[in-house]
N, CA, C and O atoms as a printed pandas DataFrame, in Angstrom:
     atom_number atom_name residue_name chain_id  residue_number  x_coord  y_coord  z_coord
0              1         N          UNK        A               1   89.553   53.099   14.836
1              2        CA          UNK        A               1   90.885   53.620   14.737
2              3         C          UNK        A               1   90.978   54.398   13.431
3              4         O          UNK        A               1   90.721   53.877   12.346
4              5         N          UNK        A               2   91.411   55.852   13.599
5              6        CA          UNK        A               2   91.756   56.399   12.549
6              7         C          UNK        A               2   92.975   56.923   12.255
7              8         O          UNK        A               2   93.304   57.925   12.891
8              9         N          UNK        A               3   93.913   56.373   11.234
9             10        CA          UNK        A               3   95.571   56.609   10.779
10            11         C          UNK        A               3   95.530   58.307    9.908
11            12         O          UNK        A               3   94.888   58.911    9.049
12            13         N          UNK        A               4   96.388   58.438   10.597
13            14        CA          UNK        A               4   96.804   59.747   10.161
14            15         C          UNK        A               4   98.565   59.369    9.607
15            16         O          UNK        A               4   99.253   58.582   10.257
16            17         N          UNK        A               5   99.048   60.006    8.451
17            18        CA          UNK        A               5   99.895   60.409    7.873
18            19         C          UNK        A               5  100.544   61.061    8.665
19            20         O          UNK        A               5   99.863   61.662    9.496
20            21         N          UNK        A               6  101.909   61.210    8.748
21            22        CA          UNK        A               6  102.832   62.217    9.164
22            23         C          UNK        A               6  103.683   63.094    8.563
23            24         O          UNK        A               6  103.597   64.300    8.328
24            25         N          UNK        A               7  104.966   61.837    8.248
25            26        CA          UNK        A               7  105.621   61.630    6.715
26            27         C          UNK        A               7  106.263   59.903    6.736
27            28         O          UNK        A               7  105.997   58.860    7.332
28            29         N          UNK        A               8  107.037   60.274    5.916
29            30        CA          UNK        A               8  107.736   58.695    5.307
30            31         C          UNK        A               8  107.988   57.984    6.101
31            32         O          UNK        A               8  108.225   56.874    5.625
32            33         N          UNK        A               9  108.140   58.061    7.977
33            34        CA          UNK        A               9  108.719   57.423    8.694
34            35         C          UNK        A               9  107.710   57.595    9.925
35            36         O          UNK        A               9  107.998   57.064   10.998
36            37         N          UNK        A              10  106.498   58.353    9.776
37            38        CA          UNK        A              10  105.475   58.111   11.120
38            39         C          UNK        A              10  103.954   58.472   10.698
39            40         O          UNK        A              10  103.424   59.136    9.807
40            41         N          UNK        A              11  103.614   57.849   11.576
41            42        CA          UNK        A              11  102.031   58.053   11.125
42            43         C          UNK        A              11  101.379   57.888   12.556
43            44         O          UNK        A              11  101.809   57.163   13.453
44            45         N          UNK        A              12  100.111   58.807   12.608
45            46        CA          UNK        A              12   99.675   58.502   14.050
46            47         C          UNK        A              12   98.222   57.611   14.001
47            48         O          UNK        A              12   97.454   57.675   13.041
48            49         N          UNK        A              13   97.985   56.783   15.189
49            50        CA          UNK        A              13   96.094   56.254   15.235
50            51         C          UNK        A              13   96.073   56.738   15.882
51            52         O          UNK        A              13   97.053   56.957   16.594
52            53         N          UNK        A              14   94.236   57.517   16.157
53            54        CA          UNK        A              14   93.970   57.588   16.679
54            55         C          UNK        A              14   92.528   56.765   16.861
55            56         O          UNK        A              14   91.563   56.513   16.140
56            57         N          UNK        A              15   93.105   56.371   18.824
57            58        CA          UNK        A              15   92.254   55.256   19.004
58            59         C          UNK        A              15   91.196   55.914   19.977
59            60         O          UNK        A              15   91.311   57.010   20.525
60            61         N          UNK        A              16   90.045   54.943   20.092
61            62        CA          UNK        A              16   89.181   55.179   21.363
62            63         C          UNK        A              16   89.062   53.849   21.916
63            64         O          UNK        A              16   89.282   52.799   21.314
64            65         N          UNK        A              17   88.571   54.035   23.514
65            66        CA          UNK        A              17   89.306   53.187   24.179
66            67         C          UNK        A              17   88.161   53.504   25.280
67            68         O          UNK        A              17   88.477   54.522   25.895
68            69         N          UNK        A              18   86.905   52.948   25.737
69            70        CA          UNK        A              18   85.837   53.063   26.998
70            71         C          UNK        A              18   85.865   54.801   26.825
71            72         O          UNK        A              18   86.218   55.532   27.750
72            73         N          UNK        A              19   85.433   55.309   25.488
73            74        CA          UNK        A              19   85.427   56.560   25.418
74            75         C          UNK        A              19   85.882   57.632   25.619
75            76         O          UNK        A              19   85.390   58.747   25.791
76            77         N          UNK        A              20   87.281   57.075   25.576
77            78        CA          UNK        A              20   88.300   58.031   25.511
78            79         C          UNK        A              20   89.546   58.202   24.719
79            80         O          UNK        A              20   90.382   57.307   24.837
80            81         N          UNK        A              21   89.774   59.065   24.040
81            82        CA          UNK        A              21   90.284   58.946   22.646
82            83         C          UNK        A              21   91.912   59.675   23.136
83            84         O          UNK        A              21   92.213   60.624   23.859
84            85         N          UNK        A              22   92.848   58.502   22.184
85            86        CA          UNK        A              22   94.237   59.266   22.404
86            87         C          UNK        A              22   94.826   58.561   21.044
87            88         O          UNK        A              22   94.292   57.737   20.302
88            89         N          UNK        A              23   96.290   59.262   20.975
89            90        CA          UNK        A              23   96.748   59.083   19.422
90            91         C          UNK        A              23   98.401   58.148   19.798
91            92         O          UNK        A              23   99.301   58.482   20.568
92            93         N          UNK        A              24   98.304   57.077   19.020
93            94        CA          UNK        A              24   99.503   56.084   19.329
94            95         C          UNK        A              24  100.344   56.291   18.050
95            96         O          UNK        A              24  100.059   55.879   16.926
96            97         N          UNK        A              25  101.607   57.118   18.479
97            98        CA          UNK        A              25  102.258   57.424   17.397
98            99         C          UNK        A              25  103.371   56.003   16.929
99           100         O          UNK        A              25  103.972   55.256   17.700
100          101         N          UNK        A              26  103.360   55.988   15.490
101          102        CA          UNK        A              26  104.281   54.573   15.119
102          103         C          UNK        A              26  105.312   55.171   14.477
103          104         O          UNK        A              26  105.156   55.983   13.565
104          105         N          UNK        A              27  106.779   54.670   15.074
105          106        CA          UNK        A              27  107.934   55.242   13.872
106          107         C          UNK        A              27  107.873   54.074   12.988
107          108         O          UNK        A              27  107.222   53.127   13.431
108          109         N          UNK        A              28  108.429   53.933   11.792
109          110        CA          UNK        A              28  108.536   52.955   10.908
110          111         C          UNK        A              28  110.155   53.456   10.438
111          112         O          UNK        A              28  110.558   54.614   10.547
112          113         N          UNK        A              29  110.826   52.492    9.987
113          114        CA          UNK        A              29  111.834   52.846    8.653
114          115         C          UNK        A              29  111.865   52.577    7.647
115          116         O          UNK        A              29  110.826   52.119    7.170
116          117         N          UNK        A              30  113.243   52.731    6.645
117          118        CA          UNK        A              30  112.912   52.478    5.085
118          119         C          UNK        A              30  112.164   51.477    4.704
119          120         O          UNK        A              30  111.423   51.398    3.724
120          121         N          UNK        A              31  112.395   50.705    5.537
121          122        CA          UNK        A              31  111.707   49.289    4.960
122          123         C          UNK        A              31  110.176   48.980    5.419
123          124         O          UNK        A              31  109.633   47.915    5.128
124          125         N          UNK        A              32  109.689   49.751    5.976
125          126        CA          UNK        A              32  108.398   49.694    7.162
126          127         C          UNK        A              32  107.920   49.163    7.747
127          128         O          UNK        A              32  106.720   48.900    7.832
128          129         N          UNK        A              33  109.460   48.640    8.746
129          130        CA          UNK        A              33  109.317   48.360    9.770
130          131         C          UNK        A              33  109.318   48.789   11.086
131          132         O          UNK        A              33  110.233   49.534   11.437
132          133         N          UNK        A              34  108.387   48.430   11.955
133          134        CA          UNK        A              34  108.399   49.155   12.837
134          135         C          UNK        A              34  109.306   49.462   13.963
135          136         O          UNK        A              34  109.750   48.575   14.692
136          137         N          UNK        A              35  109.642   50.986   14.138
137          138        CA          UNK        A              35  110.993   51.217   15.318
138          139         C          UNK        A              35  110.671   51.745   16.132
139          140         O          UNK        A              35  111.605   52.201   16.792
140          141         N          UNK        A              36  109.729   51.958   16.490
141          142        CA          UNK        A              36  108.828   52.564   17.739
142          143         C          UNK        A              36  107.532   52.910   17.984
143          144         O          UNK        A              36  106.891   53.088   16.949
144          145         N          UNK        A              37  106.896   53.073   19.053
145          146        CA          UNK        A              37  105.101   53.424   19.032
146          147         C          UNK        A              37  105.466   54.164   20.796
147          148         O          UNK        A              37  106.247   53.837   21.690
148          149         N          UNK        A              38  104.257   55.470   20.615
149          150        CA          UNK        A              38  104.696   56.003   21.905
150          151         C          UNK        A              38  102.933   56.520   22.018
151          152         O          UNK        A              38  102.119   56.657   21.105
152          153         N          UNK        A              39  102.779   56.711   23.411
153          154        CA          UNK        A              39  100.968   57.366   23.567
154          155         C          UNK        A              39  101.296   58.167   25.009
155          156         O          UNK        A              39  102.274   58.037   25.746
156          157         N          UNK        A              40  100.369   58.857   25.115
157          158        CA          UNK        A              40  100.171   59.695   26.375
158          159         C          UNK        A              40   99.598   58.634   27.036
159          160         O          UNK        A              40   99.135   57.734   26.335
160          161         N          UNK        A              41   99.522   58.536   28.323
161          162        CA          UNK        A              41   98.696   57.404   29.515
162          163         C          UNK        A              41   97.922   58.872   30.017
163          164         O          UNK        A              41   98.318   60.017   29.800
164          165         N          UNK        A              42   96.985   58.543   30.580
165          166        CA          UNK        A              42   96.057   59.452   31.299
166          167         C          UNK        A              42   96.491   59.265   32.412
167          168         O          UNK        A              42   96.583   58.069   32.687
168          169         N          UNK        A              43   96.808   59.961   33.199
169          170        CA          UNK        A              43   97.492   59.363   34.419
170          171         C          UNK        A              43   97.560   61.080   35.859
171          172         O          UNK        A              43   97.781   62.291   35.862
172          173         N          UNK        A              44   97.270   60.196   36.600
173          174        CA          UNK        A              44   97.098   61.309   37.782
174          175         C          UNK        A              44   98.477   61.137   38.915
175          176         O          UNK        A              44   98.537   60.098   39.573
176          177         N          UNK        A              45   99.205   61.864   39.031
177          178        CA          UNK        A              45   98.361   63.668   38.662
178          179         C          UNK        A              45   98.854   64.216   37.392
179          180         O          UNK        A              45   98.277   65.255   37.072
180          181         N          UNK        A              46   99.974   63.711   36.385
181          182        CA          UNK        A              46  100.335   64.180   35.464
182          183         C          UNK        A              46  100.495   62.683   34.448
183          184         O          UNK        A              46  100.900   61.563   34.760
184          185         N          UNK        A              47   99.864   63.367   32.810
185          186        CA          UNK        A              47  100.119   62.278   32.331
186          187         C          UNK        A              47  101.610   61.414   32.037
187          188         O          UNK        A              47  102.554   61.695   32.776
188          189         N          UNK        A              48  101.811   60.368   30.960
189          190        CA          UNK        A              48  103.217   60.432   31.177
190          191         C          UNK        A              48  102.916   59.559   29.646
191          192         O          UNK        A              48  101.895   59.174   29.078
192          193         N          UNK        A              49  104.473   59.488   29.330
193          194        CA          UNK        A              49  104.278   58.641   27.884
194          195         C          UNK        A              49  104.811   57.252   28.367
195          196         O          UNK        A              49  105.361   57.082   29.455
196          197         N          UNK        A              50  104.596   56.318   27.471
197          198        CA          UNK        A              50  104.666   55.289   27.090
198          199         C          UNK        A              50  105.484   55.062   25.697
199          200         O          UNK        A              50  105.052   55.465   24.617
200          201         N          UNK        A              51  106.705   54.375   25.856
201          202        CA          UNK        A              51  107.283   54.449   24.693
202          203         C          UNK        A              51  107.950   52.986   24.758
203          204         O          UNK        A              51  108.354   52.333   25.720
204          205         N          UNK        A              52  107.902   52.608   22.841
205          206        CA          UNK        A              52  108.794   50.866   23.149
206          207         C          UNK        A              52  109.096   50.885   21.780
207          208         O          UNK        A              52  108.520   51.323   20.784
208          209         N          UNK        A              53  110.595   50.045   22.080
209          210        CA          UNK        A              53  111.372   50.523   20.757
210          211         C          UNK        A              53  111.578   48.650   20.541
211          212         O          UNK        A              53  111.448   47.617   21.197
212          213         N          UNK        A              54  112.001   49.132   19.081
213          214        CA          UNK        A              54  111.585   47.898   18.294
214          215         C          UNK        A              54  113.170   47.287   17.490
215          216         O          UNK        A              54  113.973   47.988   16.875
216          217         N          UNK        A              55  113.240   46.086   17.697
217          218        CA          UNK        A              55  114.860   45.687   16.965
218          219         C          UNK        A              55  114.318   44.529   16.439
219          220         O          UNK        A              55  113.240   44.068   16.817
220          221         N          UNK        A              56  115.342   43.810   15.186
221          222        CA          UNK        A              56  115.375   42.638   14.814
222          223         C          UNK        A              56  113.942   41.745   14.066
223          224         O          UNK        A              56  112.791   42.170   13.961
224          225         N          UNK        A              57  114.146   41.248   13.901
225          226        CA          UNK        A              57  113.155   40.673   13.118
226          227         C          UNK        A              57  112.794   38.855   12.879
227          228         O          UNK        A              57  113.529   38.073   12.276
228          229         N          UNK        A              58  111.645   38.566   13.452
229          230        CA          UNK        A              58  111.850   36.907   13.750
230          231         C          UNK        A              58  110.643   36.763   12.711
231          232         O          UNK        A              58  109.757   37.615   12.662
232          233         N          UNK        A              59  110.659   35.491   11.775
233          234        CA          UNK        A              59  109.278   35.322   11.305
234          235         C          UNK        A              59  108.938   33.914   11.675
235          236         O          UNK        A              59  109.795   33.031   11.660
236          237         N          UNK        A              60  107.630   33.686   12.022
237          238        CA          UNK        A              60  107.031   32.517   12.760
238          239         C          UNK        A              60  105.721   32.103   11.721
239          240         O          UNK        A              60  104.802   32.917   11.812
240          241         N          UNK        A              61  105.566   31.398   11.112
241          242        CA          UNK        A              61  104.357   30.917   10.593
242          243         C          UNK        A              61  104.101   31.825    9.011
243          244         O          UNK        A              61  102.992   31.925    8.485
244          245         N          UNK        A              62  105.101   32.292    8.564
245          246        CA          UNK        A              62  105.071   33.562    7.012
246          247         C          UNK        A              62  105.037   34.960    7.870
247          248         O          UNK        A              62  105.269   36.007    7.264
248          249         N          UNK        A              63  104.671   34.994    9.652
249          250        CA          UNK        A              63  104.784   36.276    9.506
250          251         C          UNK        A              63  105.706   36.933   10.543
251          252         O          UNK        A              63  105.994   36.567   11.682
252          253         N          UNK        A              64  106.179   38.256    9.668
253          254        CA          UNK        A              64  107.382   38.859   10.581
254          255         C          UNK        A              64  107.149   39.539   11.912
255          256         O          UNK        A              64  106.764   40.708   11.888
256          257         N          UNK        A              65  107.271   39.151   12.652
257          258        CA          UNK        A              65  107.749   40.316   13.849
258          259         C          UNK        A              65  108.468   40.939   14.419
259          260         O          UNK        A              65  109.418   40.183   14.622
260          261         N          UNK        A              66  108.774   42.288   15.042
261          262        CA          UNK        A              66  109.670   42.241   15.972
262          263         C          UNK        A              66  110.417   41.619   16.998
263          264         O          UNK        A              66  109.792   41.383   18.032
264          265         N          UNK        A              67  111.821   41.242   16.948
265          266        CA          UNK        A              67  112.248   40.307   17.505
266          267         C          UNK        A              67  112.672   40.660   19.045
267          268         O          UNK        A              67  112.872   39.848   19.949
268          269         N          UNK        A              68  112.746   41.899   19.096
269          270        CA          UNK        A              68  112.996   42.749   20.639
270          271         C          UNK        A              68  112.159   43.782   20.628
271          272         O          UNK        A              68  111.758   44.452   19.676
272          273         N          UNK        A              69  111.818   43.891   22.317
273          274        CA          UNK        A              69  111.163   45.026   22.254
274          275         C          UNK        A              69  111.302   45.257   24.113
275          276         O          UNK        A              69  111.106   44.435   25.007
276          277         N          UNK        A              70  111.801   47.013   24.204
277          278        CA          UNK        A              70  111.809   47.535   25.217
278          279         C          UNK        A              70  110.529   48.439   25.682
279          280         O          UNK        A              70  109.563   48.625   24.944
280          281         N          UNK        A              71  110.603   48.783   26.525
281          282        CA          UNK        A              71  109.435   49.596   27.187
282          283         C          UNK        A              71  109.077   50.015   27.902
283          284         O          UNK        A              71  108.462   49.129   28.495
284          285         N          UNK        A              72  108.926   51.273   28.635
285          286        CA          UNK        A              72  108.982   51.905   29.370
286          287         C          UNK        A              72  107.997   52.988   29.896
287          288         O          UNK        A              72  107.271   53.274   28.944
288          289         N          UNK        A              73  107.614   53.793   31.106
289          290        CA          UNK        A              73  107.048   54.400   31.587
290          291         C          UNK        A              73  107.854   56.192   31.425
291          292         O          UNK        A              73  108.927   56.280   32.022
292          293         N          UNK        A              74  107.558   57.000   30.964
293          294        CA          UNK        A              74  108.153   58.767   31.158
294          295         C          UNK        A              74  109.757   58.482   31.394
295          296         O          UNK        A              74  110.483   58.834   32.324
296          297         N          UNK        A              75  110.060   57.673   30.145
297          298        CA          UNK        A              75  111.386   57.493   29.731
298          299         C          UNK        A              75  112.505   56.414   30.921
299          300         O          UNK        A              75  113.735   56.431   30.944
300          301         N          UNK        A              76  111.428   55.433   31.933
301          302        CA          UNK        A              76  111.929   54.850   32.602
302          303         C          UNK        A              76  111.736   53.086   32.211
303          304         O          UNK        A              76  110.610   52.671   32.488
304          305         N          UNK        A              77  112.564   52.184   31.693
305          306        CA          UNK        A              77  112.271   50.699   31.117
306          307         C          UNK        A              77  111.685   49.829   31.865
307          308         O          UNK        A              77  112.312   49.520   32.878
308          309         N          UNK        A              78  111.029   49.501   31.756
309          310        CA          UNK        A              78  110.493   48.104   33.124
310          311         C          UNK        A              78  110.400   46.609   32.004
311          312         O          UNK        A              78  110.982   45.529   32.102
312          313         N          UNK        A              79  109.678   46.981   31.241
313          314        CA          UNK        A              79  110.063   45.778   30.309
314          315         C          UNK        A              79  110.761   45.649   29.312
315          316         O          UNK        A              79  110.751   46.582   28.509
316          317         N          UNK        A              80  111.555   44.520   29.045
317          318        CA          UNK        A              80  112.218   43.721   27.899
318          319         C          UNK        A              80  111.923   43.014   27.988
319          320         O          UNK        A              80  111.621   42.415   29.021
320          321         N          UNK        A              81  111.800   42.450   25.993
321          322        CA          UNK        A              81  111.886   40.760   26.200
322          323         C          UNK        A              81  112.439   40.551   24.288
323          324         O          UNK        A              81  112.813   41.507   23.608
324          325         N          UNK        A              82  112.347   39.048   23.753
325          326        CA          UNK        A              82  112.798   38.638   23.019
326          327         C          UNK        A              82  111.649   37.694   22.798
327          328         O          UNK        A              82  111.353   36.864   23.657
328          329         N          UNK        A              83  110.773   37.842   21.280
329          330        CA          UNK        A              83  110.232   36.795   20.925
330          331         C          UNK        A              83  110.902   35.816   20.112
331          332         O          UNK        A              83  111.236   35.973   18.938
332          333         N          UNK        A              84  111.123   34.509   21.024
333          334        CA          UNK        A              84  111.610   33.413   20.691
334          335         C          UNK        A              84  110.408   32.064   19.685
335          336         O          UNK        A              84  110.798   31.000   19.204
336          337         N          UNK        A              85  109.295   32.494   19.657
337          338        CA          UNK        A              85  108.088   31.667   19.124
338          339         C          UNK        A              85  106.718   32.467   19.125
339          340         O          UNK        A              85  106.164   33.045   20.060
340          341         N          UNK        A              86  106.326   32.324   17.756
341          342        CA          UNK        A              86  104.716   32.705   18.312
342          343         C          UNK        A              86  103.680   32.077   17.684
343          344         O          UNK        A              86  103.746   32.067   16.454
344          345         N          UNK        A              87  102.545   31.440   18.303
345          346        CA          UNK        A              87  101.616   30.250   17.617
346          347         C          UNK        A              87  100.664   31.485   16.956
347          348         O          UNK        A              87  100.651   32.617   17.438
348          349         N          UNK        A              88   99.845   31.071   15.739
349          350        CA          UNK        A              88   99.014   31.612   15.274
350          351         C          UNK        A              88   97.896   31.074   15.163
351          352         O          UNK        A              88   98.071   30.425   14.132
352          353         N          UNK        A              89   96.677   30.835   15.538
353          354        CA          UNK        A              89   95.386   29.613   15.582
354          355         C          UNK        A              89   94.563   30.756   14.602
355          356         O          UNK        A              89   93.424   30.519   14.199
């Protein structure tokens, strides 16, 4: 994975993935936390994005996470949820 700079509020990876390389963009805010991540899907016959937005903040074990998170297909939601716990081993 290689991070690319944007500015103060995004930065992109770019990942490879069974040899095929695409770039997962992250919004962050003042505080840098994260408010979104979006990627192209390879997808036939046209690609489409992937986008999931980020609220709230739960910390479990010293560490913080996002406490909501939506998500969706070419701007359509299929998932929500709410992390209520998360074990760390």
């Amino acid at each position: 994975m290689v991070w690319k700079h944007v500015d103060e509020h995004r930065a992109v990876a770019h990942v490879t993935v069974d040899d095929r390389g695409f770039d997962v963009t992250l919004d962050i805010d003042a505080m840098g936390r994260p408010v979104a991540v979006a990627y192209q899907r390879r997808h036939r016959p046209a690609d489409e994005t992937f986008t999931a937005t980020f609220a709230g903040e739960s910390t479990f074990g010293g560490v913080t996470v996002p406490a909501k998170v939506r998500g969706g297909w070419a701007g359509k939601e299929f998932i929500r949820y709410r992390i209520d716990g998360a074990l760390f081993r």
